[in-house]
C-alpha positions as CSV (number, residue, x, y, z in Angstrom):
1,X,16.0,-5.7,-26.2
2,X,14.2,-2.5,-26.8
3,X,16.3,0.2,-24.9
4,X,19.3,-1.6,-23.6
5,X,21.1,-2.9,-20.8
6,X,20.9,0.5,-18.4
7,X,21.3,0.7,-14.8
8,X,18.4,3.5,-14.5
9,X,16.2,1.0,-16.6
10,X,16.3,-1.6,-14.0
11,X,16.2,0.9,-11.1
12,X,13.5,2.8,-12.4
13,X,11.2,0.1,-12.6
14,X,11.8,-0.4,-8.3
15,X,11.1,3.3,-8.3
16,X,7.8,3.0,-10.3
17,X,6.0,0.1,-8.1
18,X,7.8,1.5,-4.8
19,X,5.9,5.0,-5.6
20,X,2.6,3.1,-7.0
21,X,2.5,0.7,-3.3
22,X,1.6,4.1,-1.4
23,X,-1.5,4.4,-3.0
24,X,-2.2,0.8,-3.3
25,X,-2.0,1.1,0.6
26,X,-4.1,3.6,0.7
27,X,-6.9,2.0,-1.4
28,X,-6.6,-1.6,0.4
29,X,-6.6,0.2,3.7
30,X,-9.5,2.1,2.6
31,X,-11.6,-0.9,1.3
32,X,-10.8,-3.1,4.7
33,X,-11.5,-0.4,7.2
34,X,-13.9,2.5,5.2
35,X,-12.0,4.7,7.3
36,X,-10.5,7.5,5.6
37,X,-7.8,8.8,8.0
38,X,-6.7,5.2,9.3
39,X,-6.0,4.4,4.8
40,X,-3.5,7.9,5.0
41,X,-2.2,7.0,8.2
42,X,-1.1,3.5,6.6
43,X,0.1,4.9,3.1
44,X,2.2,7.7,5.2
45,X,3.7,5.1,7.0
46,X,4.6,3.1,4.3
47,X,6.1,5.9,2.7
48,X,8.4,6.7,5.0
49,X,9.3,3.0,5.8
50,X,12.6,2.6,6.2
51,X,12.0,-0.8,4.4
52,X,10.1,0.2,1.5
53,X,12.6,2.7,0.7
54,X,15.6,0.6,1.0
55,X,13.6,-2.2,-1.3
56,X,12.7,0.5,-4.4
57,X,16.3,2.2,-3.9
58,X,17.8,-1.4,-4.6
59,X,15.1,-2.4,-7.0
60,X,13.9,-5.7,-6.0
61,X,11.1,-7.2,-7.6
62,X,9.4,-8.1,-4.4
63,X,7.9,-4.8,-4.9
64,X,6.2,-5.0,-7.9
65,X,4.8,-8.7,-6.4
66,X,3.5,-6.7,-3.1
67,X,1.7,-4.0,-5.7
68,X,0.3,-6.6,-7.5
69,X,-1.6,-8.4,-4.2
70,X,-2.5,-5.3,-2.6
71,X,-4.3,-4.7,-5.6
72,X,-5.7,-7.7,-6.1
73,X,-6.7,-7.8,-2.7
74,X,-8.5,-4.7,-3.1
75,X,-10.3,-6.0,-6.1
76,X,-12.1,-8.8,-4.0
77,X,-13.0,-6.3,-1.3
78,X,-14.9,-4.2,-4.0
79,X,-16.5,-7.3,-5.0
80,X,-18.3,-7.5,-1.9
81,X,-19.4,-4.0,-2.2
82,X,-20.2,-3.7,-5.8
83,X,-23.1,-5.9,-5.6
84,X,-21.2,-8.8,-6.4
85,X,-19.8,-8.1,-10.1
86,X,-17.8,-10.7,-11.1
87,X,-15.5,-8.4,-13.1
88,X,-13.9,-7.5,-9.6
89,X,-13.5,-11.4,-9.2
90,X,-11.7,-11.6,-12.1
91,X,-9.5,-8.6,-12.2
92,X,-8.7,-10.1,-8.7
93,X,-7.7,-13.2,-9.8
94,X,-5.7,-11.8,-12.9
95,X,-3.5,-9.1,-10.6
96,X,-2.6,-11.9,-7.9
97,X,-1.6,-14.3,-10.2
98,X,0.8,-12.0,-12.0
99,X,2.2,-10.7,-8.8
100,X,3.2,-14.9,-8.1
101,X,5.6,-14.2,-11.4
102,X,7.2,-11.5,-9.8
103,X,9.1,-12.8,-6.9
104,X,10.4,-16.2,-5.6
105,X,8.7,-16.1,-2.4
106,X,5.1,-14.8,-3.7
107,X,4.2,-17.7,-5.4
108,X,3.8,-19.2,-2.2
109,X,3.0,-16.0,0.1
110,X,0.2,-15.1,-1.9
111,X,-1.8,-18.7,-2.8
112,X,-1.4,-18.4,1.3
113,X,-3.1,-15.0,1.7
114,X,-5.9,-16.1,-1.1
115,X,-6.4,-19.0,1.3
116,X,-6.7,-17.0,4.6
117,X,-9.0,-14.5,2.8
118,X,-11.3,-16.5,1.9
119,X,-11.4,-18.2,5.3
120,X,-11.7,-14.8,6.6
121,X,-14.7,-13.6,4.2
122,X,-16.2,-16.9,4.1
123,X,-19.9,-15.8,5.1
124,X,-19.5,-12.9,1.9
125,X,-19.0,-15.5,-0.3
126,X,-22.8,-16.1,-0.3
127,X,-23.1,-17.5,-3.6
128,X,-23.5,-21.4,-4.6
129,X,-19.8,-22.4,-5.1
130,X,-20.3,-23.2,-8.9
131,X,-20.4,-20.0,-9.5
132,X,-17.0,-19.1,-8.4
133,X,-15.3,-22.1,-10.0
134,X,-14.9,-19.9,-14.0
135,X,-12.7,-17.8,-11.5
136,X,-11.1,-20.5,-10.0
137,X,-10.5,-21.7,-13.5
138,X,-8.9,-18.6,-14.8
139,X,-6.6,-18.3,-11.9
140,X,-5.5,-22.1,-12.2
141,X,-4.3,-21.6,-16.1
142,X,-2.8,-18.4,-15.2
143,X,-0.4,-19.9,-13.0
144,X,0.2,-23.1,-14.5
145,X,3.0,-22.3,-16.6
146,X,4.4,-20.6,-13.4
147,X,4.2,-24.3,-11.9
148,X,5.1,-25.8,-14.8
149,X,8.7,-23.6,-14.6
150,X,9.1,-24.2,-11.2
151,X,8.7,-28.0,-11.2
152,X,10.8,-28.3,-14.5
153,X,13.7,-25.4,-13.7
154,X,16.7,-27.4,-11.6
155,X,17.4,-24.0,-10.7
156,X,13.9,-22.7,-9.4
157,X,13.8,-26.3,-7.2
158,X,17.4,-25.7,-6.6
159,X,17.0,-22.2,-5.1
160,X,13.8,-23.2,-2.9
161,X,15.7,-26.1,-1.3
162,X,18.8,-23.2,-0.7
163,X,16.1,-20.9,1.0
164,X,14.5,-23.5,2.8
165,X,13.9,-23.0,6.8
166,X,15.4,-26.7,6.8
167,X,18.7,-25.0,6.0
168,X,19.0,-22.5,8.4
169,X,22.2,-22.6,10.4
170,X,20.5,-22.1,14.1
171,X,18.2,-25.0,13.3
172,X,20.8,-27.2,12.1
173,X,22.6,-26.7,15.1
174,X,19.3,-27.5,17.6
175,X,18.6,-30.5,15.4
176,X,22.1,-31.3,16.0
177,X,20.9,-31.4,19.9
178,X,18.6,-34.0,19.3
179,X,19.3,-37.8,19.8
180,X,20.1,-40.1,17.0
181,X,17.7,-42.4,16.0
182,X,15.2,-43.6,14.0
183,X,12.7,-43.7,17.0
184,X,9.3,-42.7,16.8
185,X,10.3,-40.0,20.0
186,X,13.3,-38.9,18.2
187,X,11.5,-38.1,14.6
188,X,8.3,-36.4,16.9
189,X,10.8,-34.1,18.4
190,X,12.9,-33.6,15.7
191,X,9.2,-32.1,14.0
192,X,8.6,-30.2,17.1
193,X,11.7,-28.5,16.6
194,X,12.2,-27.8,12.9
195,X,7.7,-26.7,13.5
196,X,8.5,-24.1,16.4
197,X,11.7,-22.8,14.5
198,X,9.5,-22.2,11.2
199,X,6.8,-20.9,13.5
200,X,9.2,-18.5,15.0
C-alpha cells in the first residue's frame, strides 16, 4: 500500500531474514553449546548452504518463520542463564508465535519444537508450574487468531489436506497394496504403513 507492488520489495525482504538467520545461528548455537568456534562453524555453514541461499534468492517466507524460532529459541536458553527473568520467557513466547504467521508449515513445526524443548529442559524449568502459566497465557492469545483463520479459511484447511502425507503419490500406491476390507488386520496395517511412510 505504501511503496507498491515491486519485485525488489518482495525479494528484499528474503534477502533481509536470509542475511539476519547467520547470526541468529550463531547466537542459538552459542547459547546451546557455550562454545565459541562450534556457533561460527554453524553460522559459516549456513551461509554458504546451498539451501539457504536458494530459499532468500526466491524469497520464501519460510525464512523469516526460521528467524523467528531460532530467536525465540534463543530467548528461552537465556532464560536459564539470566537467573530466570521472565522477560526472556516472554520475548520467547512473543518471537515463536509470530514466526507460526509466517509460514504454512510453522504453525505446526514450531508448537512441535516448543514441545520437545521443554521435554528436553524439563529439570531447568525448576519453578512451581503456576508460575509459567501468564506465559502460557500470552502465547495462547497470540496465536488464537492464527487458529481461528486456519479453522475458518476453506483455503488454509484446503491447502493442509493438499500437503498432507496422506496424499502422497508413493503412499497411495503402497496403500493400494494392501487388502480391502474393513478388518481390524487390514485398518492395523493400513496404519503401519501410512505411520512408517510419515516416519520416513
Amino acid at each position: 500500500l505504501l511503496i507498491g507492488n515491486h519485485e525488489w520489495m518482495i525479494r528484499v525482504v528474503g534477502v533481509v531474514f536470509g542475511i539476519l538467520i547467520m547470526p541468529a545461528v550463531f547466537l542459538f548455537t552459542y547459547k546451546l553449546t557455550r562454545e565459541y568456534k562450534i556457533a561460527l562453524f554453524a553460522a559459516l555453514m549456513t551461509a554458504i548452504s546451498p539451501s539457504e541461499i536458494h530459499f532468500s534468492r526466491k524469497s520464501f517466507e519460510s525464512g523469516a518463520g526460521i528467524f523467528f524460532a531460532l530467536m525465540a529459541f534463543t530467548c528461552f536458553l537465556t532464560y536459564f542463564e539470566k537467573q530466570r527473568r521472565f522477560r526472556w520467557l516472554y520475548l520467547g513466547a512473543f518471537l515463536s508465535a509470530f514466526g507460526m504467521y509466517t509460514y504454512n508449515s510453522h504453525a505446526i513445526i514450531i508448537p512441535l519444537m516448543l514441545m520437545a524443548f521443554i521435554f528436553i529442559f524439563k529439570e531447568k524449568f525448576i519453578l512451581p508450574f503456576k508460575k509459567y502459566v501468564p506465559v502460557l497465557i500470552l502465547w495462547v492469545l497470540l496465536i488464537l487468531p492464527l487458529i481461528v483463520i486456519i479453522l475458518a479459511n476453506p483455503g488454509s484447511r484446503l491447502r493442509s489436506q493438499a500437503v498432507f502425507v496422506t496424499q502422497d503419490s508413493n503412499l497411495i500406491n503402497q496403500l493400494s497394496l494392501v487388502a480391502g476390507g474393513d478388518s481390524i488386520f487390514t485398518s492395523l496395517l493400513r496404519l503401519k504403513t501410512i505411520g512408517k511412510f510419515g516416519f520416513n
